[in-house]
PyMOL Python script that loads the backbone (N, CA, C, O; Angstrom):
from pymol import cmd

cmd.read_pdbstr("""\
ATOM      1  N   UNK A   1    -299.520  51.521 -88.712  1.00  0.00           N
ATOM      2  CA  UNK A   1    -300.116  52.124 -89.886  1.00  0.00           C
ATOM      3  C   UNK A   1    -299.714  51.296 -91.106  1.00  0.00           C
ATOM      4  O   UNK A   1    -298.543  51.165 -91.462  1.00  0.00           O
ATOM      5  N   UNK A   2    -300.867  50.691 -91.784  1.00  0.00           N
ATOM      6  CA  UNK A   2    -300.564  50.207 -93.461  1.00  0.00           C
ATOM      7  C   UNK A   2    -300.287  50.936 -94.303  1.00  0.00           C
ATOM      8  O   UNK A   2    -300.945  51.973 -94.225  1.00  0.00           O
ATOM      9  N   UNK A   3    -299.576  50.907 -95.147  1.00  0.00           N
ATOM     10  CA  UNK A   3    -299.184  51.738 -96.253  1.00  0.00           C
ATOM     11  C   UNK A   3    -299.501  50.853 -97.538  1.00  0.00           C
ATOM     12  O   UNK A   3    -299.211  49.660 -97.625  1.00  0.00           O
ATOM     13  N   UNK A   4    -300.368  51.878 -98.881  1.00  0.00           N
ATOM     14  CA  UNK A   4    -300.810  50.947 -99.958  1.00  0.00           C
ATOM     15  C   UNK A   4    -299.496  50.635-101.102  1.00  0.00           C
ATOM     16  O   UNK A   4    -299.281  51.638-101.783  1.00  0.00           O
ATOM     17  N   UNK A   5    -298.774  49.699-101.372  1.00  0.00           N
ATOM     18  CA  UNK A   5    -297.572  49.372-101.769  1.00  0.00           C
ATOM     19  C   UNK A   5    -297.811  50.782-103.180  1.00  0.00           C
ATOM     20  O   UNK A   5    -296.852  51.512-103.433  1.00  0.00           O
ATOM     21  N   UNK A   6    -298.878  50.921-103.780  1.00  0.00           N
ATOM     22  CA  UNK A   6    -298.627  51.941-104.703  1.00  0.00           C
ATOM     23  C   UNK A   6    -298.533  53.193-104.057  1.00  0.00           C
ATOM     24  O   UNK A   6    -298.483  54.135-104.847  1.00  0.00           O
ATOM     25  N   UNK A   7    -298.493  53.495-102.833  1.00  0.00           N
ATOM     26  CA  UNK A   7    -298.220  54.715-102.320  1.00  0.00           C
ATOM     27  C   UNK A   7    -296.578  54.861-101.842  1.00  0.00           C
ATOM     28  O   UNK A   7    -296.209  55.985-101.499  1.00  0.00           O
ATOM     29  N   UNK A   8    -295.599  53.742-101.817  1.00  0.00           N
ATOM     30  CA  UNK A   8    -294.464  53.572-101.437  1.00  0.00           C
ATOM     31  C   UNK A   8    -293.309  54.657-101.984  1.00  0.00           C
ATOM     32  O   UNK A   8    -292.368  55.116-101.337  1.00  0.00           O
ATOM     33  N   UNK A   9    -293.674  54.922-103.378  1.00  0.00           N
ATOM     34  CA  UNK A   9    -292.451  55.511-104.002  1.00  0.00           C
ATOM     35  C   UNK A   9    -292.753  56.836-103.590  1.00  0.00           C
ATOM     36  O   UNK A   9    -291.825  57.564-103.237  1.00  0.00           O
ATOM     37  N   UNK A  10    -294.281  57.376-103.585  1.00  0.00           N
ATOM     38  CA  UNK A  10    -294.358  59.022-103.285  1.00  0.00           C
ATOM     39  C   UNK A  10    -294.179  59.249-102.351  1.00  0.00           C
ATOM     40  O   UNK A  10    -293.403  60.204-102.318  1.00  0.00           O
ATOM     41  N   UNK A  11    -294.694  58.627-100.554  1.00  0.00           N
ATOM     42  CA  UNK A  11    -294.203  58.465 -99.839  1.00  0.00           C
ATOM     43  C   UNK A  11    -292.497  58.765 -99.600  1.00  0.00           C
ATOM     44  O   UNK A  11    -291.937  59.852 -99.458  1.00  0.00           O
ATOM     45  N   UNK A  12    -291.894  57.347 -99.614  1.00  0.00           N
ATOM     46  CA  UNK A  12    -290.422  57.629 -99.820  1.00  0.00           C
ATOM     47  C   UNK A  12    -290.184  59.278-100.714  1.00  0.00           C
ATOM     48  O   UNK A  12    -289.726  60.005 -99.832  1.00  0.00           O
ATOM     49  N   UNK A  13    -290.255  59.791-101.513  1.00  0.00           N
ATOM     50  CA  UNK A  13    -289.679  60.936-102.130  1.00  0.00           C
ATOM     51  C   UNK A  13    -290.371  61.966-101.547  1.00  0.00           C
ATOM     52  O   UNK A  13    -289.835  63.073-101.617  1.00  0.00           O
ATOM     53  N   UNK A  14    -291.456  61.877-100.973  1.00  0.00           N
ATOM     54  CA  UNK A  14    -291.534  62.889 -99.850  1.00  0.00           C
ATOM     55  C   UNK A  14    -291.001  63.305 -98.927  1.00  0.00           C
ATOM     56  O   UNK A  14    -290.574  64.450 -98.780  1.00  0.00           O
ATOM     57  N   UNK A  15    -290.946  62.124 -97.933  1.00  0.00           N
ATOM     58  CA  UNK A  15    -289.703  61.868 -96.855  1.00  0.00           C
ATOM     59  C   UNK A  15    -287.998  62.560 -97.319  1.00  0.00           C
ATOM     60  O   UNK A  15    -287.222  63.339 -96.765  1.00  0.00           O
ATOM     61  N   UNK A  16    -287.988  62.000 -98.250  1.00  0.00           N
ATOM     62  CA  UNK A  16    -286.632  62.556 -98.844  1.00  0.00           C
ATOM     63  C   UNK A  16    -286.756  64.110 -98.717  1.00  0.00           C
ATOM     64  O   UNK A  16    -285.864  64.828 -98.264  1.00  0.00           O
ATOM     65  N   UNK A  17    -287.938  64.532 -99.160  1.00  0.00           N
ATOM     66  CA  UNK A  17    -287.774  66.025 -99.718  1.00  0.00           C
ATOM     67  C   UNK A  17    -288.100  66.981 -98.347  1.00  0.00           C
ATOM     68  O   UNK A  17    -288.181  68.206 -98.246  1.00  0.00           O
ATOM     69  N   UNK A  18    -288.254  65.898 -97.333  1.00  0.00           N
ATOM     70  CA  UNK A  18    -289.065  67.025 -95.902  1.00  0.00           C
ATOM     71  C   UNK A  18    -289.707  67.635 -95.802  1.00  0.00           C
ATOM     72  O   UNK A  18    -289.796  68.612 -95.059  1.00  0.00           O
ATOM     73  N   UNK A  19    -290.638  67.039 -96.864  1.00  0.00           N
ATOM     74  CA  UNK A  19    -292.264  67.169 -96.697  1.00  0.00           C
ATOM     75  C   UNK A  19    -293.317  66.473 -95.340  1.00  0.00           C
ATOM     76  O   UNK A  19    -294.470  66.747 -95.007  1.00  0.00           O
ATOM     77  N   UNK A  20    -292.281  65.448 -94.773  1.00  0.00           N
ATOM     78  CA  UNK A  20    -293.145  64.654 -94.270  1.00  0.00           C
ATOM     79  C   UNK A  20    -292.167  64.510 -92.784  1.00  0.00           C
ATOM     80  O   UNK A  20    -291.104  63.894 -92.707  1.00  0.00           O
ATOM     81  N   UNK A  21    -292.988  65.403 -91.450  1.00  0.00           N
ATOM     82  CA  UNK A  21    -292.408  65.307 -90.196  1.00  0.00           C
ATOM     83  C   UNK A  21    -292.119  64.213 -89.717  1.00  0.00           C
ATOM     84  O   UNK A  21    -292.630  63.151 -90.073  1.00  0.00           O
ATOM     85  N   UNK A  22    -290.896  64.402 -88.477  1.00  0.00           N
ATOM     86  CA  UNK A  22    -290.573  62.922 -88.149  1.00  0.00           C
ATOM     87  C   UNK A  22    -290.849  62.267 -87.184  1.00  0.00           C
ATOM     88  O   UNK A  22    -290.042  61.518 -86.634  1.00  0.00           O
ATOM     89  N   UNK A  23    -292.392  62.491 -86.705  1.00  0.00           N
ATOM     90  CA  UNK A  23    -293.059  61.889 -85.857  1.00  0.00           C
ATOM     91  C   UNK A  23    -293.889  61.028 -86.621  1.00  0.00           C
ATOM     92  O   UNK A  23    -294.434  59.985 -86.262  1.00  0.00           O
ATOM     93  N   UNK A  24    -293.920  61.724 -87.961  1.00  0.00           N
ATOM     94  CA  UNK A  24    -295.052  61.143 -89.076  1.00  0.00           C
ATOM     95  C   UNK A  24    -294.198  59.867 -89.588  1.00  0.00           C
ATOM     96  O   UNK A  24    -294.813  58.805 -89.687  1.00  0.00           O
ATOM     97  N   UNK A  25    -293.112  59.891 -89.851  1.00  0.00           N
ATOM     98  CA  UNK A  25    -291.881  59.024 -90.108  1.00  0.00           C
ATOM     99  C   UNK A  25    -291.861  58.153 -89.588  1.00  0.00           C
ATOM    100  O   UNK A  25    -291.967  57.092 -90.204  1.00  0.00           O
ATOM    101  N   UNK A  26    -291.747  58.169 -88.516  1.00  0.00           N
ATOM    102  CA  UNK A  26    -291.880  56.642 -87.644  1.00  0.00           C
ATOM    103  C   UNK A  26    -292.795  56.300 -87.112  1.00  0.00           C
ATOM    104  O   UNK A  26    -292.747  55.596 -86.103  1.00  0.00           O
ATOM    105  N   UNK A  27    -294.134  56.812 -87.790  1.00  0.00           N
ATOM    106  CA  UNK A  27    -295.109  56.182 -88.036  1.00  0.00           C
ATOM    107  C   UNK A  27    -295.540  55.069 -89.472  1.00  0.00           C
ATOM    108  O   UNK A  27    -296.160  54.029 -89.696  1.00  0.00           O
ATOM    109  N   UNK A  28    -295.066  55.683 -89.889  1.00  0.00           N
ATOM    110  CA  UNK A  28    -294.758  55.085 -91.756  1.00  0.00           C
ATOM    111  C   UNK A  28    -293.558  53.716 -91.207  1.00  0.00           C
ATOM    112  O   UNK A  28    -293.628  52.492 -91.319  1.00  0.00           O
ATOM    113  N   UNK A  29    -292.680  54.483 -90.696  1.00  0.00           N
ATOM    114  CA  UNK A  29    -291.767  52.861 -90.412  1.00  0.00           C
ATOM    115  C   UNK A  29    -292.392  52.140 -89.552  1.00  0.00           C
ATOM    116  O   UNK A  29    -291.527  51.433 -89.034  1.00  0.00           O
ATOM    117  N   UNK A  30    -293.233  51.945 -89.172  1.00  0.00           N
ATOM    118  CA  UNK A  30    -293.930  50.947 -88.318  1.00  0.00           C
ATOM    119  C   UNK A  30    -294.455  49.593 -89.213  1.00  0.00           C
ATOM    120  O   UNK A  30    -294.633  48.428 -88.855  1.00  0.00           O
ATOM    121  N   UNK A  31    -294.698  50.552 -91.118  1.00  0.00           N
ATOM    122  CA  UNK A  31    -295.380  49.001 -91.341  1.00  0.00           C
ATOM    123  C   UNK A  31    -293.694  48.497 -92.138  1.00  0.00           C
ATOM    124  O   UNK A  31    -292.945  49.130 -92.881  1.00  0.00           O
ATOM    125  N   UNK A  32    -293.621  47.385 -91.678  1.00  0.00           N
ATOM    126  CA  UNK A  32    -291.996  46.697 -91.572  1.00  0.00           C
ATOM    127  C   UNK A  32    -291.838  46.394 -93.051  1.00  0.00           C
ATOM    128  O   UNK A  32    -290.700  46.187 -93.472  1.00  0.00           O
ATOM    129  N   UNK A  33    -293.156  46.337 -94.103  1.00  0.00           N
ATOM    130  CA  UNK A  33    -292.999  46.563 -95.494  1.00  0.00           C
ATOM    131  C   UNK A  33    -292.870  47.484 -96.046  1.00  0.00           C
ATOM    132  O   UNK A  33    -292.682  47.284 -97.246  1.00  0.00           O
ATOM    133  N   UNK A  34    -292.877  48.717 -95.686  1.00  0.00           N
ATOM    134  CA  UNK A  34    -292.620  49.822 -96.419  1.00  0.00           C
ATOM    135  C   UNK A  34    -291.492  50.353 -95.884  1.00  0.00           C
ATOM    136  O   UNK A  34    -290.728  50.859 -96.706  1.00  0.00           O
ATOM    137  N   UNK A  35    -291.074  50.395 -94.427  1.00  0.00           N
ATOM    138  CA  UNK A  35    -289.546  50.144 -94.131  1.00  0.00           C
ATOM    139  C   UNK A  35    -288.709  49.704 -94.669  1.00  0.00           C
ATOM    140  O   UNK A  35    -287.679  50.377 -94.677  1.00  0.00           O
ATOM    141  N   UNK A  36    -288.695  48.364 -95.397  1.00  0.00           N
ATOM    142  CA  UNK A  36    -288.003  47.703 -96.008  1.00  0.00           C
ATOM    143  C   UNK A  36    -287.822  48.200 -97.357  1.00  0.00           C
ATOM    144  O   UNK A  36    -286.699  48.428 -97.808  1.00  0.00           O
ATOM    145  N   UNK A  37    -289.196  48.423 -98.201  1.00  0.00           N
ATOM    146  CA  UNK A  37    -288.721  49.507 -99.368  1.00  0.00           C
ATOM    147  C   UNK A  37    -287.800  50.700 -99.085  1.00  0.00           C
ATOM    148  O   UNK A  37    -286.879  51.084 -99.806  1.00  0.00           O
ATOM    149  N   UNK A  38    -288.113  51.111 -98.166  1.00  0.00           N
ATOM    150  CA  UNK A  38    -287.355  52.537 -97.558  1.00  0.00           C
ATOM    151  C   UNK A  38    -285.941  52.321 -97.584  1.00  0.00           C
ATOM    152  O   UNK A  38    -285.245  53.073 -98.267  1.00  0.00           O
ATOM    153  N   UNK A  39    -285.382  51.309 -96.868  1.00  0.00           N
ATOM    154  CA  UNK A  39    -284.084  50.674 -96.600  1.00  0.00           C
ATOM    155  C   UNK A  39    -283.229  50.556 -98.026  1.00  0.00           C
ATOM    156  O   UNK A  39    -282.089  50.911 -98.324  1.00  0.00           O
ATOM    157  N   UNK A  40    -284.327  49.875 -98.799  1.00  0.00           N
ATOM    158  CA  UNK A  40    -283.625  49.074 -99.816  1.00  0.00           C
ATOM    159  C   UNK A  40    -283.429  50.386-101.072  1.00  0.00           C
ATOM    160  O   UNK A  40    -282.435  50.365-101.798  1.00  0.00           O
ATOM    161  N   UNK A  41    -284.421  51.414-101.197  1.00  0.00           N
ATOM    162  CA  UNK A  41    -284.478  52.473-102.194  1.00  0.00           C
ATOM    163  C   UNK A  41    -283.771  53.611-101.281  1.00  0.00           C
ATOM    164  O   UNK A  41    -283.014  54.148-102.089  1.00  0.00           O
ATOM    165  N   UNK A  42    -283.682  53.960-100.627  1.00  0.00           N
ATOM    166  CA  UNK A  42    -282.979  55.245-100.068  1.00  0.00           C
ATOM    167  C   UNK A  42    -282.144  55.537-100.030  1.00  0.00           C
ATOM    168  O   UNK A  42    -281.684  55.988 -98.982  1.00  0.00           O
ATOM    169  N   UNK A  43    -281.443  55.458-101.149  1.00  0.00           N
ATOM    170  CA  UNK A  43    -279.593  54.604-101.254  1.00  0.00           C
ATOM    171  C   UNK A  43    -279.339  56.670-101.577  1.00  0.00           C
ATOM    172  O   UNK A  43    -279.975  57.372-102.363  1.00  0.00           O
ATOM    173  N   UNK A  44    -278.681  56.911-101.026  1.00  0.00           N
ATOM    174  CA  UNK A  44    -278.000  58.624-101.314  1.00  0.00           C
ATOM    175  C   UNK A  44    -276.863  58.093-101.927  1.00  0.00           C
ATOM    176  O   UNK A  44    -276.280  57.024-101.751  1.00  0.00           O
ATOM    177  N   UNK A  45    -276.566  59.417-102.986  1.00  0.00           N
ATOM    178  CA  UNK A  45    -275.652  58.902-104.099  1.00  0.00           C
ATOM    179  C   UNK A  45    -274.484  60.024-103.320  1.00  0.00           C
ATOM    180  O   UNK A  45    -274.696  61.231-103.196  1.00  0.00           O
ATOM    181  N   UNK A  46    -273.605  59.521-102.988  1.00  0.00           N
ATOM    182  CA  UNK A  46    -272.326  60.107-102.311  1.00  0.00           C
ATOM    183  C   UNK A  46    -271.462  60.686-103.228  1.00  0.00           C
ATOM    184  O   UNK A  46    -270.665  59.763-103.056  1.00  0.00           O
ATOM    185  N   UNK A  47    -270.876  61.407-104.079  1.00  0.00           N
ATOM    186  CA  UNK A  47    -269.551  61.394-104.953  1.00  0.00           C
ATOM    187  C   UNK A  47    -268.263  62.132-104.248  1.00  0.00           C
ATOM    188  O   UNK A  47    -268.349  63.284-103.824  1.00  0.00           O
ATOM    189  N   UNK A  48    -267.756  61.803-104.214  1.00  0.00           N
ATOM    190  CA  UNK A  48    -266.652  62.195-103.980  1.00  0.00           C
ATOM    191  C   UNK A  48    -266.277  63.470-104.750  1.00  0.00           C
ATOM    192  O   UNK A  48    -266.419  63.299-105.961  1.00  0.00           O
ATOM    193  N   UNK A  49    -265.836  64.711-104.415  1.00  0.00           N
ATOM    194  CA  UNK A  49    -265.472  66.089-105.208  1.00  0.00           C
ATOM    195  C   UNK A  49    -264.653  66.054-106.274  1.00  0.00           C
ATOM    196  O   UNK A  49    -264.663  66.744-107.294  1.00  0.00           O
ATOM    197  N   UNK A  50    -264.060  65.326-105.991  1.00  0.00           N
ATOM    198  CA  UNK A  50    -262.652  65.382-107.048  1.00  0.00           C
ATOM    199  C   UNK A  50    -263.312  64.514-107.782  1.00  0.00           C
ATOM    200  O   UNK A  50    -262.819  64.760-108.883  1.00  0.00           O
ATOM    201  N   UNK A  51    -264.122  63.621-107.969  1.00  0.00           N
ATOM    202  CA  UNK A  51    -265.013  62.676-109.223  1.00  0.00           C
ATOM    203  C   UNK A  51    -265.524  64.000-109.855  1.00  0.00           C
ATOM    204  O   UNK A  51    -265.003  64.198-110.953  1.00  0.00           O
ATOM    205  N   UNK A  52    -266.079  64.605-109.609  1.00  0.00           N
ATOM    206  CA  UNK A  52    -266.919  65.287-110.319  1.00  0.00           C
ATOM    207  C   UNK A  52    -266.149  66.647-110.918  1.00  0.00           C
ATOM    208  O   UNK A  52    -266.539  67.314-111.876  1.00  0.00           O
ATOM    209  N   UNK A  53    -264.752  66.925-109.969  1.00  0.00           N
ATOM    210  CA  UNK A  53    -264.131  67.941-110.631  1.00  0.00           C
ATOM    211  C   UNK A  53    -263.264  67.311-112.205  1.00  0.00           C
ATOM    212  O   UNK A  53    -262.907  67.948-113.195  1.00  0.00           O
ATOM    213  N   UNK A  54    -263.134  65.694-111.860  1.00  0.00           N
ATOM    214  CA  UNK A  54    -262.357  65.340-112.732  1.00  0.00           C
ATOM    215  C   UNK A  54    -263.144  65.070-113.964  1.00  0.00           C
ATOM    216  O   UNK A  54    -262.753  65.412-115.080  1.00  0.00           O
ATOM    217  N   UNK A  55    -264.468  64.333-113.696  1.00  0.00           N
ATOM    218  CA  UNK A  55    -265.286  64.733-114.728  1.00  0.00           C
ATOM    219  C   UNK A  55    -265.636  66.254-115.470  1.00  0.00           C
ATOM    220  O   UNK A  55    -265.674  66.377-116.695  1.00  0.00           O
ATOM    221  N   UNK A  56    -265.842  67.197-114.670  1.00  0.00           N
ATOM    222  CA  UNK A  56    -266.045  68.291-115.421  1.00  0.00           C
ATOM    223  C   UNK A  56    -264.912  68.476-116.425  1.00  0.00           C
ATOM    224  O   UNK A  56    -265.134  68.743-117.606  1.00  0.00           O
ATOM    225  N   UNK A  57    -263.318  68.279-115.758  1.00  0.00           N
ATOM    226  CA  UNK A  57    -262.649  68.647-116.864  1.00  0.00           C
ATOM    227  C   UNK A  57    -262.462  67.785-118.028  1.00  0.00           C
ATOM    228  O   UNK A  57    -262.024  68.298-119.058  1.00  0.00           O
ATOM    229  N   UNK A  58    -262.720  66.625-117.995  1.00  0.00           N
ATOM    230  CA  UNK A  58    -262.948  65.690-119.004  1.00  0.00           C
ATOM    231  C   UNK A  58    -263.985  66.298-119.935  1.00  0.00           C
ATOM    232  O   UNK A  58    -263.631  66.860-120.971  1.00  0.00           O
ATOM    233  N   UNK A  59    -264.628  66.246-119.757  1.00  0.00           N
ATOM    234  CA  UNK A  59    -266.005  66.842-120.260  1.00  0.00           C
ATOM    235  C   UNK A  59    -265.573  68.661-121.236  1.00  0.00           C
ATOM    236  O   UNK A  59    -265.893  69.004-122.374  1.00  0.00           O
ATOM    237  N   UNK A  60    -264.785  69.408-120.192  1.00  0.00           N
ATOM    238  CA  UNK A  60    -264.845  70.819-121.023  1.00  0.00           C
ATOM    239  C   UNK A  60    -263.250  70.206-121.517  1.00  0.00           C
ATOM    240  O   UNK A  60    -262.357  71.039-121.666  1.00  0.00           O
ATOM    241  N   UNK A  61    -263.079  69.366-121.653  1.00  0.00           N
ATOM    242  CA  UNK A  61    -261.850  69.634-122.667  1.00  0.00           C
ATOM    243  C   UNK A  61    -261.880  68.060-124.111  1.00  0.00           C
ATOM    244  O   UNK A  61    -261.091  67.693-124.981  1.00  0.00           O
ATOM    245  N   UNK A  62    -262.996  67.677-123.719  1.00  0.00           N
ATOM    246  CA  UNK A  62    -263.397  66.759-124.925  1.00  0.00           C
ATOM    247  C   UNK A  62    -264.549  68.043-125.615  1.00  0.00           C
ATOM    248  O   UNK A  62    -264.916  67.503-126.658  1.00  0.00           O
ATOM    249  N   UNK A  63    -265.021  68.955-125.564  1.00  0.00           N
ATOM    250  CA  UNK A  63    -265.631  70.015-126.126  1.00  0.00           C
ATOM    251  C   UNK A  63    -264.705  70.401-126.564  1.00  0.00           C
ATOM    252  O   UNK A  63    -264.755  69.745-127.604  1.00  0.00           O
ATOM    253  N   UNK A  64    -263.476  71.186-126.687  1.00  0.00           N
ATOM    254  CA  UNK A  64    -262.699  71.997-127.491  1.00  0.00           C
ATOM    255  C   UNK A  64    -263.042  71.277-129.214  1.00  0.00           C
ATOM    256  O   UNK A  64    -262.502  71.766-130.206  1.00  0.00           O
TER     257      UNK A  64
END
""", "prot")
cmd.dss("prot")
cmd.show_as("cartoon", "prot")
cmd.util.cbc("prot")
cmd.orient("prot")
């Protein structure tokens, strides 16, 4: 299956959102160019808990 390079990003954020089954999925990865967008944009942003607890308190105590 071809995919039209302007269809790449909605695609991808579909997929993300599990809109899009995963039989349908590896049909989409078949064209090895839009795979490769996939690869290269699908980056999940990981944080670590304590980043974000340490930010919050940064944050409510630069407010006082």
């Amino acid at each position: 299956m071809k995919i039209d390079k302007k269809d790449y990003q909605d695609l991808l954020d579909c997929i993300k959102s599990d809109q899009v089954s995963a039989p349908e999925v590896v049909e989409y990865f078949e064209d090895e160019d839009f795979y490769k967008f996939y690869k290269e944009n699908q980056k999940t942003i990981k944080k670590d808990p304590d980043e974000w607890i340490k930010g919050y308190k940064k944050w409510k105590n630069e407010k006082r």
